[in-house]
C-alpha positions in Angstrom: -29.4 -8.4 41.4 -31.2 -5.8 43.4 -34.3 -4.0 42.0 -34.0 -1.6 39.3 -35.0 2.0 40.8 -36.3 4.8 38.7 -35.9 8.7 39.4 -38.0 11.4 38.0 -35.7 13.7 36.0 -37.7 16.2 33.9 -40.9 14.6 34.4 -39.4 11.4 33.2 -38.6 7.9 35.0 -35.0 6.9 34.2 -32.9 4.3 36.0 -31.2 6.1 38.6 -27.2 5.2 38.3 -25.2 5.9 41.7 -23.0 2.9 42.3 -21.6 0.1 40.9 -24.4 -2.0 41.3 -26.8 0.6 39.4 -24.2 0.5 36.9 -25.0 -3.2 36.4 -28.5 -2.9 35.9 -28.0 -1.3 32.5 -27.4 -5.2 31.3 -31.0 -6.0 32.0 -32.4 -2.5 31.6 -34.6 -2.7 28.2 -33.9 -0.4 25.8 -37.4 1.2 26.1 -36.0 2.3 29.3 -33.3 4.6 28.3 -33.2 8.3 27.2 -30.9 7.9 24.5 -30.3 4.8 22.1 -27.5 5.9 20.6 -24.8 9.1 20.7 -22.5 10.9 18.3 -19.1 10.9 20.3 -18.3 14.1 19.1 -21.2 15.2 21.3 -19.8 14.2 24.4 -17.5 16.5 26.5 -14.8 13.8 27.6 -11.5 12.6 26.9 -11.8 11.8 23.3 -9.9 8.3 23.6 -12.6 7.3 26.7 -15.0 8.2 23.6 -13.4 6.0 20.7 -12.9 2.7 23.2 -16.5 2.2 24.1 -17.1 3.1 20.1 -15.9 -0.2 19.5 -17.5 -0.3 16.1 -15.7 2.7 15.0 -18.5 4.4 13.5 -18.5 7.8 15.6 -21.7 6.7 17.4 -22.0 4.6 21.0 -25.4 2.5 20.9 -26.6 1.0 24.6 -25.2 -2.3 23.4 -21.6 -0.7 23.1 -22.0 0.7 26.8 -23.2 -2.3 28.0 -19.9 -4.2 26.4 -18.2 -1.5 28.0 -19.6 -2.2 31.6 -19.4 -5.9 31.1 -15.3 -5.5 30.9 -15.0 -2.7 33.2 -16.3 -5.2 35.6 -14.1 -8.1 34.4 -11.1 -6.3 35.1 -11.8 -3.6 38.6 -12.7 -6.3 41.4 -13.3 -3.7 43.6 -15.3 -1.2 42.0 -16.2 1.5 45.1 -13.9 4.3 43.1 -16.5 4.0 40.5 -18.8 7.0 41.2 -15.4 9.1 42.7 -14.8 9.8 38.8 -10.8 9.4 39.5 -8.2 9.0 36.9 -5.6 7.5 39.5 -6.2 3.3 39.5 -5.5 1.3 42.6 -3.2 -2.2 41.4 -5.3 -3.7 44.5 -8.2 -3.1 42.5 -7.2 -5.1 39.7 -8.7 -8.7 39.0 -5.9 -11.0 39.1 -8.3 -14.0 39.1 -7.5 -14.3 35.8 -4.9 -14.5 33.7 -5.6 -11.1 31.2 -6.0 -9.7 34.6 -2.5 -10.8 36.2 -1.0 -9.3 32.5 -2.7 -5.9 33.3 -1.3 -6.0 37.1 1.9 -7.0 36.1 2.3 -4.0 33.2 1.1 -1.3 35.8 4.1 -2.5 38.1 6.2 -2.6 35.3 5.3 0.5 34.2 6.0 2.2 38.0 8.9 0.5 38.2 10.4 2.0 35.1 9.3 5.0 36.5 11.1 4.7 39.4 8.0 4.4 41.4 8.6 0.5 42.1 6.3 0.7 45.8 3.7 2.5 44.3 0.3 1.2 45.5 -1.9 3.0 42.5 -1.3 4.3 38.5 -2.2 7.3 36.9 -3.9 8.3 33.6 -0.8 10.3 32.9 2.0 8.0 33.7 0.5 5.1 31.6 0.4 7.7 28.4 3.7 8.9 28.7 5.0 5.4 28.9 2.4 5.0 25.8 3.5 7.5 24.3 7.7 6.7 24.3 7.0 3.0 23.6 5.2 4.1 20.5 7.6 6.3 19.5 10.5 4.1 19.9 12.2 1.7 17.3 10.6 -1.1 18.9 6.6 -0.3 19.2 5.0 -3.9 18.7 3.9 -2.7 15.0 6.3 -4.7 13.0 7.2 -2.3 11.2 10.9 -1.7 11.0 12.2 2.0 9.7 15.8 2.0 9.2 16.7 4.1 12.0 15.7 0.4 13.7 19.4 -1.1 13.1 22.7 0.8 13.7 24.4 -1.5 10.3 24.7 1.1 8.0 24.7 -2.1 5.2 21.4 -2.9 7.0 20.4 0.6 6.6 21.0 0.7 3.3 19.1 -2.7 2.3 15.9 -1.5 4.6 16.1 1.9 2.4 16.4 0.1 -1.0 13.4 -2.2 -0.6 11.0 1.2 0.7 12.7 2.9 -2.3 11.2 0.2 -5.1 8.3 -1.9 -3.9 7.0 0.7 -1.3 6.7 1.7 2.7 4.2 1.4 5.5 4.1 3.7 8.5 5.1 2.6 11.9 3.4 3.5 15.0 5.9 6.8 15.5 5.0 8.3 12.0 8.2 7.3 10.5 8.3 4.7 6.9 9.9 1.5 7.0 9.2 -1.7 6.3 7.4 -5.2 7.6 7.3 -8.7 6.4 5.0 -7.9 3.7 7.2 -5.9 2.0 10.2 -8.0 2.7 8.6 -10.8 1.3 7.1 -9.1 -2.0 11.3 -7.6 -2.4 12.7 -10.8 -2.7 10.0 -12.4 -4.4 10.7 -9.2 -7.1 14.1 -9.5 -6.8 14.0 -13.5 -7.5 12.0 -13.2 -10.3 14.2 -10.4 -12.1 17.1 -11.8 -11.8 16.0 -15.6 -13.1 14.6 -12.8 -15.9 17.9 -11.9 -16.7 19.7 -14.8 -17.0 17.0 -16.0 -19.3 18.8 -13.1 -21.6 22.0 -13.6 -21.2 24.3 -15.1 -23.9 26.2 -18.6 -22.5 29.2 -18.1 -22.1 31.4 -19.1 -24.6 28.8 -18.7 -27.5 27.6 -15.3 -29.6 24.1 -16.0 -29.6 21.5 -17.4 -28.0 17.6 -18.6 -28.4 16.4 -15.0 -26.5 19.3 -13.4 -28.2 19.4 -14.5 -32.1 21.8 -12.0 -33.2 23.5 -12.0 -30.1 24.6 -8.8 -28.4 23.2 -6.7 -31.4 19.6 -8.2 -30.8 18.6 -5.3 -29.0 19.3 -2.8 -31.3 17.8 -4.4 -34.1 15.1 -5.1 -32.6 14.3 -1.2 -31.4 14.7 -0.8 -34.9 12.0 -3.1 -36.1 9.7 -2.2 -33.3 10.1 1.6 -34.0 8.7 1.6 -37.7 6.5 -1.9 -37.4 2.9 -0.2 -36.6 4.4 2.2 -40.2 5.2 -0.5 -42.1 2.4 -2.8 -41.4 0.0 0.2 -41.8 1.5 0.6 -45.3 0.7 -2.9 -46.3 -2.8 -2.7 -44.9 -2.9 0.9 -47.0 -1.6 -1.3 -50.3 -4.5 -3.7 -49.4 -7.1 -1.2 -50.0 -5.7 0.1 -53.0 -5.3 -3.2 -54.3 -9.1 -3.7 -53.2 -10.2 -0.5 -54.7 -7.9 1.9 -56.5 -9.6 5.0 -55.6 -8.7 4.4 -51.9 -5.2 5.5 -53.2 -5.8 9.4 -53.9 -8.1 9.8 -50.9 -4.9 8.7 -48.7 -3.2 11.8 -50.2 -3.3 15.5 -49.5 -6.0 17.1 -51.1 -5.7 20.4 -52.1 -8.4 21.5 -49.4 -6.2 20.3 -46.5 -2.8 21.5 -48.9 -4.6 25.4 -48.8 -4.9 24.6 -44.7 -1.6 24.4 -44.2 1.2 26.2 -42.6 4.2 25.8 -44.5 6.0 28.0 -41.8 4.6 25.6 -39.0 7.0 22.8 -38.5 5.3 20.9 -35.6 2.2 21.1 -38.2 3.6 19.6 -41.2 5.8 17.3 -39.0 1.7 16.1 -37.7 1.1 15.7 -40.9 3.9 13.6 -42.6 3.7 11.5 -39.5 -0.1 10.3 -40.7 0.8 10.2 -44.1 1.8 6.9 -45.8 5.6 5.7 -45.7 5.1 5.7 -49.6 2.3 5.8 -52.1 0.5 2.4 -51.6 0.3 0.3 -54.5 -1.9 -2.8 -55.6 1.2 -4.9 -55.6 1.9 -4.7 -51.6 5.5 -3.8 -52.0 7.8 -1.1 -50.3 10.3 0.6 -52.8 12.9 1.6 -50.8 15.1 3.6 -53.6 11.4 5.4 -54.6 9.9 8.5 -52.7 9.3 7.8 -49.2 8.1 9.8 -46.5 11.2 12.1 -45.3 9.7 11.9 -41.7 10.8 8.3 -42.0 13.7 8.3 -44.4 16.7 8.2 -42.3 15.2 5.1 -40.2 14.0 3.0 -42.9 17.9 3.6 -44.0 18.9 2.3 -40.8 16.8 -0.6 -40.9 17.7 -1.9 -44.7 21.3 -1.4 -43.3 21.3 -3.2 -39.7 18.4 -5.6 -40.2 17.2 -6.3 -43.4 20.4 -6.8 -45.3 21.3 -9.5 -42.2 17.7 -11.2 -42.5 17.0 -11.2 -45.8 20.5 -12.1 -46.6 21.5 -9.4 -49.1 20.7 -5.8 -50.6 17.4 -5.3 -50.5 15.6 -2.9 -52.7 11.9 -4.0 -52.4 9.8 -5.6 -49.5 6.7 -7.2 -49.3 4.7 -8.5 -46.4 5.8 -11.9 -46.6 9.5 -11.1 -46.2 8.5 -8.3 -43.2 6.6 -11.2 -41.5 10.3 -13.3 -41.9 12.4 -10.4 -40.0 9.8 -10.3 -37.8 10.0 -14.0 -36.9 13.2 -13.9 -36.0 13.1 -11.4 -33.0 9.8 -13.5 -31.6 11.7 -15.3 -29.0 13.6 -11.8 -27.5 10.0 -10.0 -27.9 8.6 -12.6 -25.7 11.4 -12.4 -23.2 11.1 -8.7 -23.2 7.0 -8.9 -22.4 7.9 -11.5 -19.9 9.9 -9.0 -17.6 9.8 -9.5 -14.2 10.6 -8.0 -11.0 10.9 -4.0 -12.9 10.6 -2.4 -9.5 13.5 -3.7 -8.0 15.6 -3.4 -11.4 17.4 -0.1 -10.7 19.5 -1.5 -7.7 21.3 -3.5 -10.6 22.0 -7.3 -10.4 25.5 -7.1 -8.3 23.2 -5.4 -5.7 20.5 -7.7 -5.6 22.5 -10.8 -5.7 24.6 -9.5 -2.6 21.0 -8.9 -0.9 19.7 -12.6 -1.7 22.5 -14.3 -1.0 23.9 -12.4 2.5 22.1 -12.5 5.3 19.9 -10.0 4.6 16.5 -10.8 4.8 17.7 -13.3 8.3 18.8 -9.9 10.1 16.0 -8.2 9.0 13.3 -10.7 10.4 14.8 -11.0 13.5 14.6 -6.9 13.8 10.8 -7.1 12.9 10.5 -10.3 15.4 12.2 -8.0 18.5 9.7 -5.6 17.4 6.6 -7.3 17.5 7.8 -9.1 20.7 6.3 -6.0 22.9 3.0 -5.6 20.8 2.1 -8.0 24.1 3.4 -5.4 26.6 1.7 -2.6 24.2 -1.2 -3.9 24.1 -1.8 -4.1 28.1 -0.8 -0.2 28.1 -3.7 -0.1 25.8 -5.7 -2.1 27.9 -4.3 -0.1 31.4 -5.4 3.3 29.6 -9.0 1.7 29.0 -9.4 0.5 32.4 -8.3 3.5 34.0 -10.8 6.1 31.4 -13.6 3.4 32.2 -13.3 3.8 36.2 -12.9 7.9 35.4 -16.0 8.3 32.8 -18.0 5.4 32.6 -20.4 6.0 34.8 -21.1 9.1 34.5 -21.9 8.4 30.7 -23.9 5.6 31.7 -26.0 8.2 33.6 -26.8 10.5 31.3 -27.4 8.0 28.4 -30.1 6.5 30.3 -31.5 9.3 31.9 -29.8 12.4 31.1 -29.1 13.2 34.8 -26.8 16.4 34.1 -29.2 17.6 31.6 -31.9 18.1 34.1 -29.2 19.2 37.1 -29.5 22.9 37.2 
């Protein structure tokens, strides 16, 4: 390497940067040596693109060790580099490094690029024909994201099935802007989809028999159980209440209204006095710990607790039942354990409004086959999007690389009047 010449600009000595082989010099230049150390890329009055690929860090800031990376592959890939200090957009294919593999892939996009452009004898590519490829390839179906929106397939089943798994376990965003989907969310779909429907036949009643270990009282488990689960936290608070009284008896006139909070009330105010019953007792505890259910209860409650002696208790506790106590609450609860665990145990909830006709056609066609092969097609050109990439970088490093080399080590336009 030749020797390192300095300039005077603004009373300073800087590296002066005129060619190629100046340029190089900013490998070994020390860091002592340069005006600037670092530089918001918002500052700089370029293309902002140019700007964001030396910023490889992505942190809004190019250091000297970003614009030496940035050097160091400029020269990897331009073999000839006398364009350098012209500052043109236009890049000559005979200027490409084809010693190299990465560099024959470059060469080999530009010419396809010009000959899909019609241009197949062109000798050099422009800034402006590489975006607008850029710029259709990104927004086409196929953009090398994997991500497949469902304007991707003409099958309106395929459609449909693309729609339904953005609709319950979510979207990403392709390159184009648009939703759609990519292996991720295929693969969490049928995983959801698999463990709902192995949830539901857990539930379901053999057939041939009326009930089942999930489904005790067969196809009237359900309801009975709503029924239980709607006044347990009531009923078990009332035992709890009986447990106080029957720990200290004075506990029983504090849980009723006094005549302070009786004067408070609005006996025109429904929603108020509807607040109120709903935190009183379901009956007046007693020492005994047992529910009366011909005494006064709590009207707030009345027509349930009806509902319940009828459709549940009666069943469980084989009989008319006037009266019950904890122990025989604890028995009706016992027999709706294995459904309540079957019900906590759901799986797969996102998927379960598509119904299980609808997800058994989608595991068992050829769904989740047709749709791979769409996001394999599409990440098939990330290859050939990638060199655009790389074409654009190459072409915005011969156009502006230099000259932001020159006045990040010695701010040569700053002191050009």
């Amino acid at each position: 390497m030749s020797q390192l010449i300095f300039k005077n600009y603004g009373g300073s000595h800087q590296l002066r940067i005129q060619n190629a082989q100046d340029l190089e010099k900013i490998q070994v230049l020390d860091d002592a040596h340069w005006a600037a150390t670092s530089v918001p890329i918002n500052s700089l009055n370029c293309d902002y693109a140019f700007a964001s690929y030396v910023d490889t860090d992505q942190n809004g800031r190019i250091r000297t060790d970003e614009l030496k990376v940035a050097q160091a592959w400029l020269f990897r890939f331009l073999v000839n580099r006398s364009r350098l200090s012209e500052g043109t957009d236009a890049l000559n294919l005979s200027d490409i490094d084809t010693s190299h593999p990465e560099g024959k892939k470059l060469r080999v996009a530009a010419e396809l690029i010009l000959t899909n452009l019609n241009l197949p004898d062109a000798k050099e590519i422009s800034l402006a024909q590489v975006r607008d490829v850029q710029s259709i390839m990104a927004s086409a179906a196929n953009n090398g994201d994997g991500i497949i929106p469902p304007e991707a397939t003409t099958d309106p089943d395929l459609v449909q099935f693309i729609v339904s798994i953005m609709e319950t376990v979510g979207s990403a965003l392709d390159a184009s802007g648009k939703p759609g989907i990519s292996e991720e969310q295929l693969k969490v779909f049928f995983h959801e989809a698999q463990g709902y429907l192995a949830w539901k036949a857990k539930g379901e009643i053999p057939k041939g028999d009326r009930t089942s270990e999930v489904m005790p009282w067969g196809a009237e488990t359900p309801q009975a159980y709503e029924l239980v689960v709607s006044l347990e936290e009531k009923i078990e608070q009332y035992f709890t209440q009986c447990a106080m009284v029957r720990f200290d008896e004075r506990s029983a006139a504090q849980m009723q209204l006094r005549q302070k909070e009786l004067e408070e009330i609005d006996f025109t105010d429904k929603s108020m006095m509807e607040a109120r019953l709903k935190n009183a007792p379901l009956a007046l505890p007693n020492p005994k710990g047992i529910l009366e259910l011909e005494a006064m209860l709590n009207p707030l409650y009345i027509e349930r607790l009806f509902e319940l002696e009828e459709k549940v208790l009666k069943r469980a506790l084989g009989g008319s039942v006037k009266q019950l106590t904890e122990k025989q609450w604890d028995k009706v609860k016992a027999i709706f354990i294995p459904y309540r665990a079957w019900l906590e145990g759901k799986q797969g909830a996102r998927v379960e409004k598509l119904g299980t006709d609808r997800l058994r056609t989608y595991l068992d066609g050829s769904y989740r086959h047709r749709t791979r092969e769409l996001i394999a097609k599409d990440l098939a050109v990330a290859d050939d999007l990638n060199q655009i990439h790389n074409l654009e970088k190459l072409i915005f490093y011969q156009r502006w690389l230099m000259e932001l080399a020159n006045n990040f080590v010695s701010f040569a336009n700053f002191y050009t009047p």
